[in-house]
C-alpha positions as CSV (number, residue, x, y, z in Angstrom):
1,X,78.4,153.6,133.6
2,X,76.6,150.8,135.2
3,X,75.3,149.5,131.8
4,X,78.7,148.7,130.5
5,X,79.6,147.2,133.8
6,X,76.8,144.7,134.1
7,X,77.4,143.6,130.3
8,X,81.4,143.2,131.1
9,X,80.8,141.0,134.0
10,X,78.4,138.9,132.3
11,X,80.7,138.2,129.4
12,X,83.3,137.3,131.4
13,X,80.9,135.4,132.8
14,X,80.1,133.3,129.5
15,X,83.4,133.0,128.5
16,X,84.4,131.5,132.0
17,X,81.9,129.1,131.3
18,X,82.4,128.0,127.9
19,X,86.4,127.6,129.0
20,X,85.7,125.5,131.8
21,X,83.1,123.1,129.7
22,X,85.1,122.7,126.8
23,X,88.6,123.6,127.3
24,X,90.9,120.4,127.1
25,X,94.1,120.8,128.2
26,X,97.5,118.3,127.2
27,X,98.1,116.1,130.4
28,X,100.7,113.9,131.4
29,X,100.5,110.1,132.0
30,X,97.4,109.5,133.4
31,X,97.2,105.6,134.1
32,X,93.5,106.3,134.7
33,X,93.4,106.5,130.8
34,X,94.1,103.2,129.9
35,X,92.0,100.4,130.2
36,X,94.2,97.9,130.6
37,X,97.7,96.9,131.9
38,X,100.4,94.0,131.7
39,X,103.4,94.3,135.3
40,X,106.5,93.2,134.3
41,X,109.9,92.4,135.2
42,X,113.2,93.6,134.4
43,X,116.4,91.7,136.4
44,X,119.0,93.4,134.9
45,X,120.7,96.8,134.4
46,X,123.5,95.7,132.0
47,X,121.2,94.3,128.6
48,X,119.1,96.0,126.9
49,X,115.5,94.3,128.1
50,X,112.8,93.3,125.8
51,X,109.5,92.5,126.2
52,X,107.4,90.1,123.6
53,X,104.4,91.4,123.3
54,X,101.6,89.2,124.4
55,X,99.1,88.4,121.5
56,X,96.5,89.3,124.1
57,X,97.2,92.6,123.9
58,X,96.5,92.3,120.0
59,X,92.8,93.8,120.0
60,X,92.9,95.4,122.8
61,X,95.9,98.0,122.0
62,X,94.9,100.2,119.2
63,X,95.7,98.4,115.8
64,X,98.8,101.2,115.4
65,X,99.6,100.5,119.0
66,X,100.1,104.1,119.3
67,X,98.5,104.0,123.5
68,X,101.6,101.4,124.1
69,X,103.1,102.8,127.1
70,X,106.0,101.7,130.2
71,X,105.4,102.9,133.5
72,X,108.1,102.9,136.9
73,X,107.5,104.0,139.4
74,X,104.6,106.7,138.3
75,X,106.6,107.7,135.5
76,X,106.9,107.0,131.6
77,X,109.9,105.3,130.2
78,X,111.1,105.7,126.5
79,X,110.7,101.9,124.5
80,X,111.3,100.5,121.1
81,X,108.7,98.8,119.3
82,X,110.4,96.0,116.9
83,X,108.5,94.3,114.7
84,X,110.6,91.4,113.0
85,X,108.8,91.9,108.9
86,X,112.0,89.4,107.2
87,X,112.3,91.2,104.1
88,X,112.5,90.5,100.2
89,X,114.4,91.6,97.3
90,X,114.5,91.3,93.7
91,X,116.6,91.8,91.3
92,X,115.8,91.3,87.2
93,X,118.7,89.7,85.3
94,X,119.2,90.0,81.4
95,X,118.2,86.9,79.7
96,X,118.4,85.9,76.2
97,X,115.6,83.4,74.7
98,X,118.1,81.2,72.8
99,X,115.7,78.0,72.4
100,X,111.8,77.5,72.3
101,X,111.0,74.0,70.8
102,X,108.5,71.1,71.6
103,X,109.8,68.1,72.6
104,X,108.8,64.4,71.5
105,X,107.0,64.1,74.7
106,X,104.9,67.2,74.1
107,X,106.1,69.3,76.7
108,X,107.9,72.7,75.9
109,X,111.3,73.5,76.4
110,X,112.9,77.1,76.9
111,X,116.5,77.8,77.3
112,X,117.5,81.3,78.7
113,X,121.4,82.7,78.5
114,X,122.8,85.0,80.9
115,X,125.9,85.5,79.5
116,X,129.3,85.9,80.3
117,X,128.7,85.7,84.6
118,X,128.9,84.5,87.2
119,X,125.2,85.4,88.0
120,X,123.2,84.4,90.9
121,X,119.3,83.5,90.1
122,X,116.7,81.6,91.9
123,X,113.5,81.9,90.1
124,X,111.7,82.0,86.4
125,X,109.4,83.7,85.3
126,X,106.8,83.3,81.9
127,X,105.2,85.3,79.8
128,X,102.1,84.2,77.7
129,X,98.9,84.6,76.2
130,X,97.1,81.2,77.1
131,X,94.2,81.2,79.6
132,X,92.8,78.2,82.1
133,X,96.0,76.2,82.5
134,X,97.9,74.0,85.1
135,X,100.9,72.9,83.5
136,X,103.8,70.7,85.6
137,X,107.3,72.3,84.7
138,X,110.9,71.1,85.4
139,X,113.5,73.6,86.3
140,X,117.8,72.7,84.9
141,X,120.6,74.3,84.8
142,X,123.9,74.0,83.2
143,X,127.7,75.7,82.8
144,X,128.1,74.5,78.7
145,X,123.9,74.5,77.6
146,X,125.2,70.3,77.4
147,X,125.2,69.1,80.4
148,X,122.2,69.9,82.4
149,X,121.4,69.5,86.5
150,X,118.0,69.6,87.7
151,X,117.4,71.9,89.6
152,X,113.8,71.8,90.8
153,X,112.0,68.9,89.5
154,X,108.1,69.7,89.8
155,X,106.2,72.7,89.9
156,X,103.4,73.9,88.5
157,X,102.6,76.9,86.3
158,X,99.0,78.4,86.4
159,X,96.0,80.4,84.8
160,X,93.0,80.3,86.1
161,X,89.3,81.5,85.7
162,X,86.2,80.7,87.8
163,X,82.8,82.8,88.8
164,X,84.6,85.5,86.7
165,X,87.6,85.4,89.1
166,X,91.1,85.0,87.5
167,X,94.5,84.1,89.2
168,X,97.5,83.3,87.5
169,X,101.0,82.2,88.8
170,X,103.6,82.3,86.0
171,X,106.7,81.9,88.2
172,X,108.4,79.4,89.4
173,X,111.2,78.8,92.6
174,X,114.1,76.7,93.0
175,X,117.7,76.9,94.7
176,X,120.2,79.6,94.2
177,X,122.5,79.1,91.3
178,X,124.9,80.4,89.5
179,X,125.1,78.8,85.6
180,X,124.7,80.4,83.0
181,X,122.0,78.6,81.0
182,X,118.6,77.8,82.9
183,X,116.0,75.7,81.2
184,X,112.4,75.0,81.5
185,X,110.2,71.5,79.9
186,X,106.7,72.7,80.7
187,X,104.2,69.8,80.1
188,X,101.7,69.6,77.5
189,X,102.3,72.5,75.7
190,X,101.5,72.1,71.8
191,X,102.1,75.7,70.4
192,X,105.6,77.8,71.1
193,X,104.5,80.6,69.6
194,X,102.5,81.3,72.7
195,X,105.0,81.2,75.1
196,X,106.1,84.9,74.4
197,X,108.7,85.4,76.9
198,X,110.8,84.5,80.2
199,X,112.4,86.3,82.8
200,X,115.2,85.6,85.4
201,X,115.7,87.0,88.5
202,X,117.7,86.9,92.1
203,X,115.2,86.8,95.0
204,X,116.9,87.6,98.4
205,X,114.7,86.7,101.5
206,X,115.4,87.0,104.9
207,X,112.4,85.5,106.5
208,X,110.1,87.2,109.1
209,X,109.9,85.9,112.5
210,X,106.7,84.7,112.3
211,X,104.0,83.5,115.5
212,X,100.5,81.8,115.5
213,X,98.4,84.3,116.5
214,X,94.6,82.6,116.5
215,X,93.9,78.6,115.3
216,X,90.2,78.8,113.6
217,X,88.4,75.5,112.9
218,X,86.5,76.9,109.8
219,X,82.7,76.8,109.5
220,X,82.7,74.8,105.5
221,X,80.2,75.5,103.3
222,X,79.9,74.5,99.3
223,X,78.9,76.7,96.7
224,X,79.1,75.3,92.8
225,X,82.6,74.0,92.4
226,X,83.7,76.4,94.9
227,X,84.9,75.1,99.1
228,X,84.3,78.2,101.1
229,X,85.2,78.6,104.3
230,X,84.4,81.2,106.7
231,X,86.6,82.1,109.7
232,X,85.9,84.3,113.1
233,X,88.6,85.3,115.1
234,X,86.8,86.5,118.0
235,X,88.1,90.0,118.0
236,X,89.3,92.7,115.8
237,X,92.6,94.5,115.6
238,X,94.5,91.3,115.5
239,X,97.5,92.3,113.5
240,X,97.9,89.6,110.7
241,X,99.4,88.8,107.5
242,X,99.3,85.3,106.6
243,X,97.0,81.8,107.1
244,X,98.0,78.2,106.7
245,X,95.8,76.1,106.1
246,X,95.6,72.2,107.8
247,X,94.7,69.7,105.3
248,X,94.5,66.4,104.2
249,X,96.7,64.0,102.6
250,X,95.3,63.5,99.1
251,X,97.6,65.8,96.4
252,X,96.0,69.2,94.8
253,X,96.6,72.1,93.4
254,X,94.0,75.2,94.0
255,X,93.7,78.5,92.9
256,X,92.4,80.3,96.6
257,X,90.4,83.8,97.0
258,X,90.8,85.7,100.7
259,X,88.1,88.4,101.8
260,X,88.0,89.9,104.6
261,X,85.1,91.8,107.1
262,X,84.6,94.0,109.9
263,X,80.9,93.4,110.2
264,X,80.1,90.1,108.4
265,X,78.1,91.9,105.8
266,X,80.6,93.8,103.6
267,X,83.3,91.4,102.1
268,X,86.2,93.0,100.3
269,X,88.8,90.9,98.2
270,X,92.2,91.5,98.9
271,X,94.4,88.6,98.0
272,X,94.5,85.6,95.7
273,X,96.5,83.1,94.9
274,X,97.9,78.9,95.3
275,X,97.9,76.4,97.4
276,X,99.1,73.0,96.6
277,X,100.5,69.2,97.9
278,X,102.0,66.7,96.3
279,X,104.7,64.4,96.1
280,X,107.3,67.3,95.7
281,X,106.3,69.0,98.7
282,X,103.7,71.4,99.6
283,X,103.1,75.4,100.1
284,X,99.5,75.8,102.1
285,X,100.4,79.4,103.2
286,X,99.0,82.9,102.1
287,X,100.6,86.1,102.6
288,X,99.0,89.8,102.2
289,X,99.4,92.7,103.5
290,X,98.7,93.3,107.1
291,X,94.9,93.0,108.1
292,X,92.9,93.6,111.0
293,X,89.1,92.4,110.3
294,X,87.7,90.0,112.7
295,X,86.2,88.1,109.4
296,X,87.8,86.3,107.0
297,X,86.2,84.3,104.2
298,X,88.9,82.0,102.1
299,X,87.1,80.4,98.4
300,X,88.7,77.2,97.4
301,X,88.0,77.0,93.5
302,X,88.1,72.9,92.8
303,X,87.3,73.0,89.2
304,X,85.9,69.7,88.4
305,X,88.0,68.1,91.2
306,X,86.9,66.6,94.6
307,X,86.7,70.0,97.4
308,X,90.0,70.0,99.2
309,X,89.8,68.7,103.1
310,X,91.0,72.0,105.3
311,X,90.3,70.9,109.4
312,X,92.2,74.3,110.4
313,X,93.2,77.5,109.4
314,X,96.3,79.5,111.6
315,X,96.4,83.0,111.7
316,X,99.7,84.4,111.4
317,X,101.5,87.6,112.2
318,X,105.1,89.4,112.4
319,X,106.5,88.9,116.1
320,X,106.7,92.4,117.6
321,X,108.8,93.0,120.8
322,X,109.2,96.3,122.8
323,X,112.9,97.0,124.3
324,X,113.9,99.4,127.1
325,X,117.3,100.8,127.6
326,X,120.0,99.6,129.6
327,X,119.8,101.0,133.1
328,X,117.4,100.1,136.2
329,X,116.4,96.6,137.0
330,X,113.2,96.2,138.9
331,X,109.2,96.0,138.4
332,X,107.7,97.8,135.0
333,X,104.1,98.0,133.5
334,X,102.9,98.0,130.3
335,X,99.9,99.9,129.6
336,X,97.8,100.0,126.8
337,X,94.2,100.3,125.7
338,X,93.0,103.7,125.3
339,X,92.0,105.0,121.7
340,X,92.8,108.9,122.4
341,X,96.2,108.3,123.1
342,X,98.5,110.4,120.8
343,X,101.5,108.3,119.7
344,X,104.8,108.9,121.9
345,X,107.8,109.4,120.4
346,X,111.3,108.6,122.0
347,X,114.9,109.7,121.0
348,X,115.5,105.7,122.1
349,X,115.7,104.2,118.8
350,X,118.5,106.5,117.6
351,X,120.1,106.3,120.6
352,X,120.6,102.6,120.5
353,X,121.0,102.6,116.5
354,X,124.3,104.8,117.2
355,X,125.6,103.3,120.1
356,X,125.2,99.4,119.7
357,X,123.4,97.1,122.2
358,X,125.8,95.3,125.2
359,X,123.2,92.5,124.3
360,X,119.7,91.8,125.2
361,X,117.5,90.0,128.0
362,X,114.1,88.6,128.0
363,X,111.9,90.4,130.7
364,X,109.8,88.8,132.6
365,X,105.7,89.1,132.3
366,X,102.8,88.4,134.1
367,X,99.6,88.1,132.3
368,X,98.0,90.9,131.5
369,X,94.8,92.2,133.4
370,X,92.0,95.0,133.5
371,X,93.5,98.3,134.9
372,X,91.9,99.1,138.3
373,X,92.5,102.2,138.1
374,X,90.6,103.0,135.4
375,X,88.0,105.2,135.9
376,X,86.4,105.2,132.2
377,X,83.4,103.4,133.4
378,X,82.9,106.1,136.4
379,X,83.7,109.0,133.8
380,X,82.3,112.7,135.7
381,X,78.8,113.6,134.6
382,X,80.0,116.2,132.3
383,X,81.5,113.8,130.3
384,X,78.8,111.2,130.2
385,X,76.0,113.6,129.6
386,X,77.5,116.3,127.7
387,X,73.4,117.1,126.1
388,X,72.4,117.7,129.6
389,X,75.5,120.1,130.0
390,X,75.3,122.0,127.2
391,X,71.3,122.7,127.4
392,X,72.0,123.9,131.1
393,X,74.6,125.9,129.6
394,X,72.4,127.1,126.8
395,X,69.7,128.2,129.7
396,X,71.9,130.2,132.0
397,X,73.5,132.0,129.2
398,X,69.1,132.7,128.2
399,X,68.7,133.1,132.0
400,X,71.7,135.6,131.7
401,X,71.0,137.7,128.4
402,X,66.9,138.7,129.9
403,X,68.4,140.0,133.3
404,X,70.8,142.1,131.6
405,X,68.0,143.7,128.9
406,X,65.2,143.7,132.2
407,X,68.1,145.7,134.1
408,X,69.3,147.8,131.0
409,X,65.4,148.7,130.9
410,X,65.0,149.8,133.9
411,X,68.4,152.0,133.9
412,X,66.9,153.5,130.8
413,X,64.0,154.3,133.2
């Protein structure tokens, strides 16, 4: 009986072992965990509070800011994170090309009928087959196709091909209106033929809430035709999704190329498009879809024209705010700053969808700081030399196996 005895106790033995090295078990808030930490203030218990986040916390906090987490008193409270996007909408309108002729001038004039209306529109749209354009156009509108109001006077339609990049802007903007008859004289355009189509639409914005996250003074550098300037923003995560661009006062129009990097070495393209200043007013602004690379790399493509003057870029991003419930006034922290974190999830956001807010209330913040009681540096020896662990593991369980056979060989004796 002894055999089967020794062999139980030494796999209990292993399996005790393995469980205690690798077993992880789900905790709660640990504020050990995270590496750092932001106190805050909260004076009342009326208002719903809300806490802008600092940018600084942009790069530390995970990029999905899933580690965000409010602490009182030792113990987690349930937040909102609200993140103020603005949104867009569009809506296509049915338009009838009822004139396409070239005027003495040379320019190109399009009339569009909505029909029987009211109808509300606020941007044009072209369809062609031409290549390596810039043409100024002139936007009207009218009640009776007789008597005609201007309603944008210069923009600029576009098609563009450089380095074997191509970017084209076909559409133009102007101010909400609602006649029936909108009409287009697009400069220097000799053949109507090729001018195969045009689109109205309604375009609804309600803009984002928008705040400067980084100011970069661009390292410039000239390739060919081409301005190219390269941009560090010191850290990555920062959550953007626009750049504005400082320049000078001369007038131009340029098509612009935006790639972004992680390491400086592989460049990916993921948004193209116009800048441009003039008499009529300017638009210096990119938007894209939200990026965190520390790199960026903008190509200004001059053509045959002088490089455009750019002494700044801002980096922009959606504001984002957390908010508390409605309840105990008194001193908060915000923790953040540890990649393992699994994101929480909070019946809060219902809760205040269905009930309404009594109003809301700035907290107040102190600057945000290293946690001291993290303990990641100082992490237990297991943890920071898990070879070492395993291989001692490895031994005892060698150690373990020839005892047993020496002892089952001398039972058998």
């Amino acid at each position: 009986m002894a055999p089967p005895l020794v062999l139980g106790c030494v796999m209990k033995s292993l399996i005790l072992s393995v469980v205690l090295v690798g077993a992880a078990a789900a905790q709660d808030f640990d504020a050990s965990l995270w590496r750092f930490r932001q106190p805050f203030r909260v004076n009342t218990s009326e208002r719903v509070p809300v806490l802008p986040l600092d940018p600084n916390v942009y790069g530390r906090a995970r990029t999905d800011f899933a580690d965000l987490r409010v602490v009182r008193d030792g113990i987690e409270i349930p937040y909102v994170l609200e993140r103020f996007d603005g949104s867009v909408a569009e809506r296509t309108l049915s338009a009838k090309l009822i004139d396409r002729t070239i005027t003495p001038e040379g320019a190109l004039r399009v009339t569009l009928d909505l029909g029987e209306g009211p109808h509300r529109h606020g941007r044009v749209r072209i369809s062609t087959a031409e290549k390596n354009f810039r043409r100024r156009v002139r936007v009207e509108t009218s009640e009776d196709n007789t008597y005609w109001a201007t309603a944008r006077e210069e923009a600029y339609l576009f098609d563009f091909s450089q380095d074997g990049r191509e970017i084209s802007v076909l559409t133009v903007d102007y101010p909400e209106s609602t006649r029936r008859y909108i009409r287009l004289a697009i400069g220097d355009w000799s053949r109507p033929d090729t001018l195969t189509g045009a689109t109205a639409f309604l375009r609804e914005e309600k803009p984002a809430e928008r705040e400067v996250l980084s100011s970069v003074l661009p390292e410039v550098s000239q390739e060919g035709r081409t301005t190219v300037l390269s941009l560090d923003l010191a850290r990555e995560g920062i959550p953007y999704d626009r750049i504005t661009f400082d320049t000078g006062e001369a007038p131009f129009h340029r098509a612009v190329e935006l790639e972004f990097s992680m390491d400086r070495k592989d460049w990916r393209v993921y948004s193209r498009g116009v800048i441009w200043k003039h008499a009529a007013g300017s638009s210096l602004s990119l938007s894209f879809p939200e990026r965190h690379e520390r790199y960026l790399r903008a190509r200004i493509f001059n053509g045959n024209d002088a490089p455009v003057s750019v002494f700044r870029v801002h980096i922009e991003g959606p504001r984002r705010v957390l908010k508390l419930a409605p309840g105990i006034a008194g001193d908060y922290i915000l923790y953040f700053g540890n990649p393992k974190a699994e994101r929480a999830e909070y019946d809060l956001r219902h809760i205040l969808a269905r009930q309404g807010t009594p109003g809301e209330e700035p907290a107040i913040a102190e600057r945000w700081q290293p946690n001291p009681l993290y303990r990641g540096a100082t992490l237990p020896w297991t943890d920071r030399y898990p070879a070492v662990l395993y291989t001692i593991l490895g031994l005892a369980i060698l150690i373990m196996v020839a005892i047993t056979v020496r002892f089952l060989r001398k039972v058998r004796l």
